[in-house]
N, C-alpha and C positions, 0 to 999 in steps of 0.2 A: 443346109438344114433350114428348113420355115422357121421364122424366128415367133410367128405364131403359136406353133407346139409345145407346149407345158412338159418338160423332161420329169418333173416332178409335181404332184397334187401338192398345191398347197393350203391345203387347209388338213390337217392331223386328226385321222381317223377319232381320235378322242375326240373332237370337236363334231364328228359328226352323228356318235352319238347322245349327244347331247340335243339333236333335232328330232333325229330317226330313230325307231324302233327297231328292235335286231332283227325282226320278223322279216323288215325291208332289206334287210342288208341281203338275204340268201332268199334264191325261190321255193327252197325244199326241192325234195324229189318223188315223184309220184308214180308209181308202178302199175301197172295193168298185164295183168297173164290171159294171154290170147289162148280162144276155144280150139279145139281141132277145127271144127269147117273157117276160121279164120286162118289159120295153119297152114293149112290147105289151100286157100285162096290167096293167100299171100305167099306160096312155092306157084301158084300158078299162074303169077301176074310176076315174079320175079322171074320166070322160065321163059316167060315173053318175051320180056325187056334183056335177059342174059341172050337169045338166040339174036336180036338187032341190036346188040352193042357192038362198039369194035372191040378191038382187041384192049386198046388202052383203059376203057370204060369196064371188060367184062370180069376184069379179077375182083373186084369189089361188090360187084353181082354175085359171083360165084360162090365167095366168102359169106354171103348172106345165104345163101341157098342152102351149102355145107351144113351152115350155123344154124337153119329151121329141122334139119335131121337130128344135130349132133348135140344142140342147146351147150354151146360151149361158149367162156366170158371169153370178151374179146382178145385179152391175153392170149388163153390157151389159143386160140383160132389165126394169131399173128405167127405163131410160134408153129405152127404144124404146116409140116411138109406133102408135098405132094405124093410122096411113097408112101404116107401113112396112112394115103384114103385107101379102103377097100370096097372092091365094090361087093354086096351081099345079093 
């Protein structure tokens, strides 16, 4: 092991705010709800890039693509099986 690497911070989060504002500590989280024609553009720029992937690359494409029909959290979308798609 590099004897470089710090196994532990040491200086104790209490000390550090007493410099920084808690604001700094987290970046928050910012949401944006995409339009349909973004919807749309973004299943058809993913449709792209799902037909020239390989195999290894294309299941995480695919799970995005599922995911702009189905608006499912990533949870639910890990958890679903391939028998469960239908096609309509």
């Amino acid at each position: 092991m590099d004897k470089a690497v710090l196994s532990v911070n040491p200086i104790p989060r209490s000390y550090l705010k007493l410099f920084f504002k808690q604001s700094d500590f987290s970046t928050g989280r910012k949401l944006h709800l995409f339009s349909k024609d973004e919807i749309s553009a973004l299943r058809e720029e993913l449709l792209k890039e799902y037909k020239g992937a390989t195999i290894a690359n294309s299941v995480s494409r695919l799970a995005l693509i599922v995911d702009t029909y189905l608006g499912l959290r990533p949870e639910e979308l890990q958890v679903l099986k391939f028998e469960q798609l239908v096609k309509y």
